[in-house]
DOKOL-991106 format. One record per residue (C-alpha): residue number from 1; x, y, z. Coordinates in steps of 0.5 Angstrom, whole numbers. Example, Ala and Ser with C-alpha at 12.3 -4.5 7.8 and 13.67 -1.06 7.14 Angstrom:
// residues 2
PT / bapa / xx / yy / zz
PT / 1 / 25 / -9 / 16
PT / 2 / 27 / -2 / 14
//
This chain:
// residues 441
PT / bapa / xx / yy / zz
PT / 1 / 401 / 163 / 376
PT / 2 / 398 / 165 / 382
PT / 3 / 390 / 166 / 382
PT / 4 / 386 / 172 / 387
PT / 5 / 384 / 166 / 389
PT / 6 / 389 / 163 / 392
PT / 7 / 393 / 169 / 394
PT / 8 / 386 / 169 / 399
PT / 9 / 386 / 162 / 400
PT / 10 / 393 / 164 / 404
PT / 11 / 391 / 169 / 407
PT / 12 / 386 / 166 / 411
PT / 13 / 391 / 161 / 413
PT / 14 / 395 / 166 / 415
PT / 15 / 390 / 169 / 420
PT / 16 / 387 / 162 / 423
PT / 17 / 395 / 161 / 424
PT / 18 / 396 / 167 / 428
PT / 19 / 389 / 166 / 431
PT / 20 / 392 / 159 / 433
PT / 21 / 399 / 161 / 435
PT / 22 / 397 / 168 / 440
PT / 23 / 390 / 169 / 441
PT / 24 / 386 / 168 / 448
PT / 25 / 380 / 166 / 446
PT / 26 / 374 / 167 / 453
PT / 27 / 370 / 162 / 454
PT / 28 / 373 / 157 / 451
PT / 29 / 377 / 150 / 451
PT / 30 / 384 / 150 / 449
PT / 31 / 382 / 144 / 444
PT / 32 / 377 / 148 / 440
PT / 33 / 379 / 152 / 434
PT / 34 / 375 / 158 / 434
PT / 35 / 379 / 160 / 429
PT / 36 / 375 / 155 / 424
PT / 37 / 369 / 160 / 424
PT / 38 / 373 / 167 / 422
PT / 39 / 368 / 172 / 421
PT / 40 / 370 / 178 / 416
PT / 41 / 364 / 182 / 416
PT / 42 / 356 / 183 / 415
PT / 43 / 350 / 186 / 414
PT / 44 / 343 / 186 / 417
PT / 45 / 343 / 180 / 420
PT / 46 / 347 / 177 / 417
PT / 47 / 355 / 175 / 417
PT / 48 / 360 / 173 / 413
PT / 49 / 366 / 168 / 413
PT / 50 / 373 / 167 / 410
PT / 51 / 371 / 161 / 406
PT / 52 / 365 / 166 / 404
PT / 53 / 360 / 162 / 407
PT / 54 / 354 / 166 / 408
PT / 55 / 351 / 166 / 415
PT / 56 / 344 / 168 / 418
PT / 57 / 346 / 170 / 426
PT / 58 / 342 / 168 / 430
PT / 59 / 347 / 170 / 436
PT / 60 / 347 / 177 / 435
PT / 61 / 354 / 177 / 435
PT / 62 / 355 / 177 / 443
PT / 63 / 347 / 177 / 443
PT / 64 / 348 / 185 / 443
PT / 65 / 347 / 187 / 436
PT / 66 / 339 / 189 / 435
PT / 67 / 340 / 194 / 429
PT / 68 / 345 / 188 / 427
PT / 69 / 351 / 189 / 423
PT / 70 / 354 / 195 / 419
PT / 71 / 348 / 200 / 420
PT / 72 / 349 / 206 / 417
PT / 73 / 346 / 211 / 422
PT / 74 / 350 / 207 / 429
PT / 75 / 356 / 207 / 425
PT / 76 / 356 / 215 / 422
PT / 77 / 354 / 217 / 429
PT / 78 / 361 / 213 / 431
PT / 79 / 364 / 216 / 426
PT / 80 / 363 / 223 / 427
PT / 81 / 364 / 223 / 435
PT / 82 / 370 / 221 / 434
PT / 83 / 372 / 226 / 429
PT / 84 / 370 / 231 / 434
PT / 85 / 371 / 228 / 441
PT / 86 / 373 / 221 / 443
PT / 87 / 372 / 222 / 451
PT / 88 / 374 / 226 / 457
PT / 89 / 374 / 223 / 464
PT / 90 / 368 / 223 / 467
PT / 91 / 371 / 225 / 474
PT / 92 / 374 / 230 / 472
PT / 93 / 369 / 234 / 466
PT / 94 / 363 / 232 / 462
PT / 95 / 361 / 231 / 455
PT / 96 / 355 / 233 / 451
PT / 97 / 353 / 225 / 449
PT / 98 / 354 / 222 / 456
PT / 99 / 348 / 228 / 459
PT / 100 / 344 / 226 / 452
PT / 101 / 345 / 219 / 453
PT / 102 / 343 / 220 / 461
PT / 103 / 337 / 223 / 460
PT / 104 / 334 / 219 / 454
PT / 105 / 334 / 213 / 459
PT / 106 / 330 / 217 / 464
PT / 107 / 325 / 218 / 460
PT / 108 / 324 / 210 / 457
PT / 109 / 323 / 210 / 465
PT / 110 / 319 / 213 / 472
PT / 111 / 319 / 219 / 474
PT / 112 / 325 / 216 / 480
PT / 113 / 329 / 211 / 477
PT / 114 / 332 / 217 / 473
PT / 115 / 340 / 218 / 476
PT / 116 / 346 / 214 / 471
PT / 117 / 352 / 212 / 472
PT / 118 / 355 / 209 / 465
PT / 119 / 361 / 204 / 466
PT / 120 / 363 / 200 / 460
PT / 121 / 361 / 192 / 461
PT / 122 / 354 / 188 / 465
PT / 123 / 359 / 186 / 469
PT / 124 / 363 / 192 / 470
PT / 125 / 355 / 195 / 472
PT / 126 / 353 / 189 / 477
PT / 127 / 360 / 190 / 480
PT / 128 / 358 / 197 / 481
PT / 129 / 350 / 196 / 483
PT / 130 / 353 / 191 / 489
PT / 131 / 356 / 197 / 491
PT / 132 / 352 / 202 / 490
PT / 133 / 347 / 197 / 495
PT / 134 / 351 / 196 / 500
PT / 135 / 353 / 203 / 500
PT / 136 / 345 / 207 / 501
PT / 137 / 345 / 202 / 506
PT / 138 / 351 / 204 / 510
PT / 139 / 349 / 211 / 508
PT / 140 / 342 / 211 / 512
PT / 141 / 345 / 208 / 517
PT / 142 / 343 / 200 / 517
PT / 143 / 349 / 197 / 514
PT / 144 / 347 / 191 / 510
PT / 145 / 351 / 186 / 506
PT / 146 / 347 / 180 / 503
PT / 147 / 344 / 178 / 497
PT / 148 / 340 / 174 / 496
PT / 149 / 340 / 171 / 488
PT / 150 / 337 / 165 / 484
PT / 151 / 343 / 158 / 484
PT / 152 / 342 / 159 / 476
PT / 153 / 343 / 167 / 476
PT / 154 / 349 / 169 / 470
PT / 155 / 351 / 177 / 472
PT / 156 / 359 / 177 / 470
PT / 157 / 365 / 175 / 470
PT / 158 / 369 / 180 / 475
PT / 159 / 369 / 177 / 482
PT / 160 / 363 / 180 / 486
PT / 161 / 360 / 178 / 479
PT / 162 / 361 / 170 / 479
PT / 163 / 360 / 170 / 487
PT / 164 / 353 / 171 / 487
PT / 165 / 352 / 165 / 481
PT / 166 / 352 / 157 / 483
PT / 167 / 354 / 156 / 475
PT / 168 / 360 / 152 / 475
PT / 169 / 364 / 155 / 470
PT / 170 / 364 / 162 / 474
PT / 171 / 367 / 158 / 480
PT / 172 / 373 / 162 / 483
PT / 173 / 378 / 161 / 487
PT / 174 / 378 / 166 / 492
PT / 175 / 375 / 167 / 499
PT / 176 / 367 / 170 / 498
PT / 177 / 367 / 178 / 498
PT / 178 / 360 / 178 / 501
PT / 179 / 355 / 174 / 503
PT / 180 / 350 / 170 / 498
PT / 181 / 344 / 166 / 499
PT / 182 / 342 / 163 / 493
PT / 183 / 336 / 160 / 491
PT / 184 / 335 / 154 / 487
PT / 185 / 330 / 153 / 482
PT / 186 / 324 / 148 / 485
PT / 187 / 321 / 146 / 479
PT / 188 / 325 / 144 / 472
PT / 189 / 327 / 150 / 467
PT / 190 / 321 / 147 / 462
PT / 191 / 316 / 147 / 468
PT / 192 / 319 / 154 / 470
PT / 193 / 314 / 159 / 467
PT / 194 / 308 / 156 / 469
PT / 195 / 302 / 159 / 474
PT / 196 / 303 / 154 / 478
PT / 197 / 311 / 155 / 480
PT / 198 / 310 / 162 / 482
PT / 199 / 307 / 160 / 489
PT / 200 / 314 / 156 / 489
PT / 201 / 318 / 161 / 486
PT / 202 / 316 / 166 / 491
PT / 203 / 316 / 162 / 497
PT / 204 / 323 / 160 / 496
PT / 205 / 325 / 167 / 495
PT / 206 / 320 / 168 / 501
PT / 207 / 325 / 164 / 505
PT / 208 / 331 / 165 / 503
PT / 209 / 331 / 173 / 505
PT / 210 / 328 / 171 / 511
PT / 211 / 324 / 175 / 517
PT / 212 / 330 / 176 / 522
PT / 213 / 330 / 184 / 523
PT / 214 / 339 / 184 / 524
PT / 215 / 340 / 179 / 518
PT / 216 / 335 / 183 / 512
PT / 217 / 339 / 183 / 505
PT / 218 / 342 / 190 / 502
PT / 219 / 338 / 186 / 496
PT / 220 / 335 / 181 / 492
PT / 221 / 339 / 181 / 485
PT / 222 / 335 / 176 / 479
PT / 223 / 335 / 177 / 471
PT / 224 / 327 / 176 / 469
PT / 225 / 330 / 172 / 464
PT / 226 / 336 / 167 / 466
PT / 227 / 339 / 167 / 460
PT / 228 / 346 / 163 / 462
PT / 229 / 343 / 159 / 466
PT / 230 / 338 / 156 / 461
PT / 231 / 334 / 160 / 458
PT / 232 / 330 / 160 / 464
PT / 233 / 323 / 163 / 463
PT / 234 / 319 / 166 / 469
PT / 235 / 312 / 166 / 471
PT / 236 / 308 / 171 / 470
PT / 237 / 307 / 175 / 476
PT / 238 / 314 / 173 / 478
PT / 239 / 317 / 179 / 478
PT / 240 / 311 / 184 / 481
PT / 241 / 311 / 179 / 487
PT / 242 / 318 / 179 / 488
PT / 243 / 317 / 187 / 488
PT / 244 / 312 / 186 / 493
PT / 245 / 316 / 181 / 498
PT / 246 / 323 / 186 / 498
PT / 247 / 317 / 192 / 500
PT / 248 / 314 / 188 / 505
PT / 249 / 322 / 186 / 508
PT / 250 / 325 / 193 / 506
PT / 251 / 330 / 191 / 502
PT / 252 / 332 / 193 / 495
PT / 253 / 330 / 190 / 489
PT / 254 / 336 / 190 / 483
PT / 255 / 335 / 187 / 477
PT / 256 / 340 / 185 / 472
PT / 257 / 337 / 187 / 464
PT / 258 / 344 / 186 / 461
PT / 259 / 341 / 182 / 456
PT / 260 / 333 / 184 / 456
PT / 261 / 333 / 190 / 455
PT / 262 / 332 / 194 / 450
PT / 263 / 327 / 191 / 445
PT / 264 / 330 / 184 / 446
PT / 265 / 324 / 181 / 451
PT / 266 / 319 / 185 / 446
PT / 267 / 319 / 191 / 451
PT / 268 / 324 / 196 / 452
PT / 269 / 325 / 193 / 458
PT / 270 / 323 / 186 / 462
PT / 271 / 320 / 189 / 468
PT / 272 / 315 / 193 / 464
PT / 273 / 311 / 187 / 462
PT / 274 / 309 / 187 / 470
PT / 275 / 310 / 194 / 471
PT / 276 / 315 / 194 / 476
PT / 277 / 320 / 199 / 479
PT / 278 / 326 / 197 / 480
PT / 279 / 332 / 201 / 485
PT / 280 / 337 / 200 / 482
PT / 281 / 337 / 198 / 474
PT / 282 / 343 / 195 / 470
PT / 283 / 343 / 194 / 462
PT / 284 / 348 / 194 / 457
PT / 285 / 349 / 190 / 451
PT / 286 / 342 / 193 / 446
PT / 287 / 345 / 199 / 448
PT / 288 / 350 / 200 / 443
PT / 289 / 348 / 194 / 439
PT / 290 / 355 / 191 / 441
PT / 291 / 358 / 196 / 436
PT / 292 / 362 / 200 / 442
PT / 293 / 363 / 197 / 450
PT / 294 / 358 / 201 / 455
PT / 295 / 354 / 199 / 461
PT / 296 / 348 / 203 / 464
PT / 297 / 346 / 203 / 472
PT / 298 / 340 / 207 / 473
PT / 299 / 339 / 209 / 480
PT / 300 / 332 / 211 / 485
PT / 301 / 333 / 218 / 486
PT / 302 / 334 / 217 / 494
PT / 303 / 340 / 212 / 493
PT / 304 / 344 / 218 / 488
PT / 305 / 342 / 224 / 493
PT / 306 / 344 / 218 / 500
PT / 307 / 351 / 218 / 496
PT / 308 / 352 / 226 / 498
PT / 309 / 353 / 222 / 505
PT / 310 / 359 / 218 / 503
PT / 311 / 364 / 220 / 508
PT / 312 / 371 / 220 / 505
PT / 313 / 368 / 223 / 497
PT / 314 / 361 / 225 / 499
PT / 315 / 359 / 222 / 492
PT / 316 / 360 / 214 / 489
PT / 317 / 367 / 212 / 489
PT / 318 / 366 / 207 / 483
PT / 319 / 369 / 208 / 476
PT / 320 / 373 / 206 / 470
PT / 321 / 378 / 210 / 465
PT / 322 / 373 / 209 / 460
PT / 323 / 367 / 210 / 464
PT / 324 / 361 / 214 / 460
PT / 325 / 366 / 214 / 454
PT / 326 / 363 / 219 / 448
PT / 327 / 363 / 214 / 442
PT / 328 / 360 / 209 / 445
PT / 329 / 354 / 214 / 449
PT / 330 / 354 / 217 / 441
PT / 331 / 353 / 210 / 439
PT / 332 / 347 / 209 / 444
PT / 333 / 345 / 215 / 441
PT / 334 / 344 / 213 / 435
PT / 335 / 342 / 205 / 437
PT / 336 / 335 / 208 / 440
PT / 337 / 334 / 212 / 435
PT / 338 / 334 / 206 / 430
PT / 339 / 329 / 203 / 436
PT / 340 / 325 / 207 / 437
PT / 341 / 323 / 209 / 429
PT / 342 / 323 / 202 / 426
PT / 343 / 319 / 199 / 432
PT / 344 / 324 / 194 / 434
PT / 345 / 321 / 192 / 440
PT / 346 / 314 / 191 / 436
PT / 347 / 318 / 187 / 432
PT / 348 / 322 / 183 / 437
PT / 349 / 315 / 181 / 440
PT / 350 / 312 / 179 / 433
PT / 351 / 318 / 175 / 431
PT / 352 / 319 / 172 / 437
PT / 353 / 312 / 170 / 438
PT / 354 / 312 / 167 / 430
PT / 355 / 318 / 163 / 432
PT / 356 / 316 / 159 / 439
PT / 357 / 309 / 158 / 434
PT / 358 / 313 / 155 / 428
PT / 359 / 317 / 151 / 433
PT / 360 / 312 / 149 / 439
PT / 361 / 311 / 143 / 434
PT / 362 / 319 / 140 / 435
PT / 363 / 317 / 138 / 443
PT / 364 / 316 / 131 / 444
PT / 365 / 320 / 130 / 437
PT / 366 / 327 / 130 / 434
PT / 367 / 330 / 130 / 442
PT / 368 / 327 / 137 / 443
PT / 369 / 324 / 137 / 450
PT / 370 / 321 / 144 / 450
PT / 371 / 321 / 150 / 447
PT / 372 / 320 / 157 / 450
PT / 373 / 322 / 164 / 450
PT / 374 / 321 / 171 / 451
PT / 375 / 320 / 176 / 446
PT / 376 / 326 / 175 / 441
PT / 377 / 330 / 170 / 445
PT / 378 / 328 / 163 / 444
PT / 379 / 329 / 157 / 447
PT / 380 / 330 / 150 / 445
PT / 381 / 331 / 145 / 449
PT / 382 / 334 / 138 / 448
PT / 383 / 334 / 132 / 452
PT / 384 / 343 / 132 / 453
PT / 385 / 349 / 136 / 451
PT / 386 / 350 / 132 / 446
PT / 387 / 344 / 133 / 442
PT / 388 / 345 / 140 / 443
PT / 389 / 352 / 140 / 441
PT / 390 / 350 / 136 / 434
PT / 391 / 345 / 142 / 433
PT / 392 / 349 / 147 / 433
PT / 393 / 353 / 144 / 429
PT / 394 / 349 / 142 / 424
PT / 395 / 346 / 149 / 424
PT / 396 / 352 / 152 / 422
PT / 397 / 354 / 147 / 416
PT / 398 / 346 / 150 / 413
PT / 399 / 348 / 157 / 415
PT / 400 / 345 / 158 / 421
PT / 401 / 349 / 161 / 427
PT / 402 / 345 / 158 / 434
PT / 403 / 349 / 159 / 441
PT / 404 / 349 / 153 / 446
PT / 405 / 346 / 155 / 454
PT / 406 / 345 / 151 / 461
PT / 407 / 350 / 149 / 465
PT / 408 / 349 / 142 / 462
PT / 409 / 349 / 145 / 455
PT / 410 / 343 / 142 / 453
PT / 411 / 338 / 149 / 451
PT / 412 / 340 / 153 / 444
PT / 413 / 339 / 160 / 444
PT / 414 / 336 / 164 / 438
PT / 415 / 336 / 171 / 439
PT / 416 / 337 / 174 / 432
PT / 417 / 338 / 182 / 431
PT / 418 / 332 / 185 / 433
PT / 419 / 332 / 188 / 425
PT / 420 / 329 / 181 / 424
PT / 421 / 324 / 179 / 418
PT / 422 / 319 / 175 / 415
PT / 423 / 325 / 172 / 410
PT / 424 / 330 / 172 / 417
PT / 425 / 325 / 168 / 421
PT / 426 / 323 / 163 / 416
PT / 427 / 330 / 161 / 414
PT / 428 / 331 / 160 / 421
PT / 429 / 326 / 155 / 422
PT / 430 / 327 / 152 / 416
PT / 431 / 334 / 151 / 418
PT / 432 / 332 / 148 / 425
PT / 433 / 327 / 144 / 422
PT / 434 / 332 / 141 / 417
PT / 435 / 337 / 140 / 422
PT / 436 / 333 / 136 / 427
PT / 437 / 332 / 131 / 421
PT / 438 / 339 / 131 / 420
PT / 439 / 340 / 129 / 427
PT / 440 / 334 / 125 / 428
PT / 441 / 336 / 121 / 421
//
């Protein structure tokens, strides 16, 4: 006879089968089974595998999900824009949510910073600022094409993108599209966020912008918190600083808050912490708490009005078929609502500083070498991969899912739903803690 059990038993296999037989899975070497951990739905903060196993993400899905999963108001908010318009094209018409979305994030920022262009991945957004650069410069009259940005930087996956990183795993096998100069970190990542490395930080960028009036930047690109390239965390004044140098040598200061903003850094957006203004502004993944793809690039006023210019369009000439797409605007909607009302910036502040308090213990111990972070995206650093890896694995085999950061695998990133709790953020320690000794014993 056969049981509900078993039927379900079958049913799994016959999904990671077909996972293993036609599935393309990013990021990924072939000899890994991710079908292994096949997710089939969650709640809160908190997901759920096929064996049953209950899990607490610290992840956030795709470190996107800071309403966490199946919140009702983000998803009725899908649900009622798809039953009365699921897009238009942009270049054609226009929709109500995409206007309201647009005017939402300009009132989150200063006066100028107030013109948006929507597209549908940070990467898609980064492509999109490199030409939206480029493109002011050549408008004004001083055509510029260099960047300057850090070796460590992580902005995408498309080529213009991977071009500006050192990371080995964005390496691509065609000829640049534009020049780069790319700053190495001067001191260790644990080093990094120390007073005394702003001076060295900041002479770096100095230097690599350089003072030849034919070979200025069309601009200086950086993360506030270098998140692929090992939770990296700067000094304090390093972006006010950096601000200050791209003034002094006129050029452009873009930076990339595809992962920080939003609450995630414990302000809406990272640059806020020193009140820097950037010119041109890309966020993405808090933005619809991952439940549908959108990116914003939020532009100075005299760089939109420079677009009038343009001599083929008299506008940008940039976009995709889903640009600004009506679902996902509505979703957006509905996620800074959840935001705002729940105080989840507060919360990422409160939780994130909780969780290095309660870890700062482990440095020095258990093959932890440092452990820092930035709002609710903390950081612990071990002394190899291996350990790292070991972690991760023993924090999944006690329900906690961690994710792995750096180009030698050696840092692991919590960076839970910013819903988080004080139950959520004692589990999460308790599970590190238990895990270590796991690994230690």
């Amino acid at each position: 006879m056969t049981t509900e059990s078993d039927t379900k038993v079958r049913s799994t296999e016959t999904a990671r089968a077909r996972d293993r037989r036609h599935l393309w899975h990013t990021w990924t070497p072939l000899t890994a089974d991710r079908s292994e951990l096949m997710l089939t739905h969650g709640e809160g903060y908190r997901v759920w595998d096929a064996d049953g196993n209950e899990y607490v993400d610290g992840t956030s899905s795709a470190l996107s999900a800071i309403c966490g999963y199946a919140h009702p108001e983000v998803t009725a908010a899908v649900t009622r824009q798809l039953g009365r318009l699921h897009h238009f094209d942009l270049s054609r018409g226009s929709h109500e949510p995409a206007g309201r979305l647009a005017e939402r994030l300009a009132g989150y920022l200063p006066p100028e910073l107030s013109r948006t262009l929507f597209v549908n991945s940070g990467s898609e957004g980064f492509d999109a600022a490199m030409l939206i650069a480029a493109g002011y410069w050549q408008h004004v009259g001083t055509p510029r094409s260099r960047m300057v940005t850090f070796a460590l930087g992580y902005h995408g996956a498309t080529l213009l993108s991977r071009d500006l990183s050192a990371l080995p795993r964005v390496a691509h096998p065609f000829r640049s599209p534009l020049p780069v100069t790319r700053v190495e970190l001067p001191v260790t990542a644990a080093e990094a966020r120390r007073p005394e490395s702003l001076p060295l930080l900041l002479d770096a960028f100095e230097k690599a912008i350089g003072d030849d009036p034919d070979d200025v930047p069309a601009a200086v690109v950086v993360e506030p918190f270098l998140n692929v390239g090992g939770g990296i965390v700067l000094p304090p004044g390093f972006l006010r600083g950096l601000r200050d140098l791209c003034d002094a040598r006129g050029t452009l200061l873009v930076l990339d808050e595809v992962f920080t903003a939003y609450g995630r850094s414990g302000r809406m957006f990272a640059c806020r912490r020193e009140d820097v203004e950037p010119d041109i502004l890309i966020t993405s993944k808090g933005l619809t708490s991952g439940y549908v793809p959108l990116a914003a690039v939020t532009v100075q006023q005299r760089i939109h009005e420079s677009f009038g210019r343009d001599p083929i369009l008299g506008g940008i000439r940039y976009g995709h078929t889903n640009s600004g797409h009506a679902v996902a605007c509505a979703a957006a909607l509905a996620t800074l609502d959840v935001l705002d009302r729940e105080n989840l910036v507060a919360r990422a502040e409160h939780y994130g500083t909780y969780l290095r308090a309660r870890l700062a213990g482990l440095t020095g111990a258990d093959e932890v070498t440092d452990v820092r972070g930035t709002g609710l995206a903390v950081v612990v650093e071990t002394r190899s991969g291996d350990t790292a890896a070991a972690l991760l694995a023993r924090a999944q085999a006690r329900g906690l899912l961690l994710r792995p950061q750096g180009p030698e695998g050696k840092a692991v990133l919590i960076a839970p739903p910013l819903i988080l709790d004080a139950e959520g953020a004692e589990f999460i320690t308790d599970r590190l803690e238990r895990s270590l000794a796991d690994i230690a014993g």
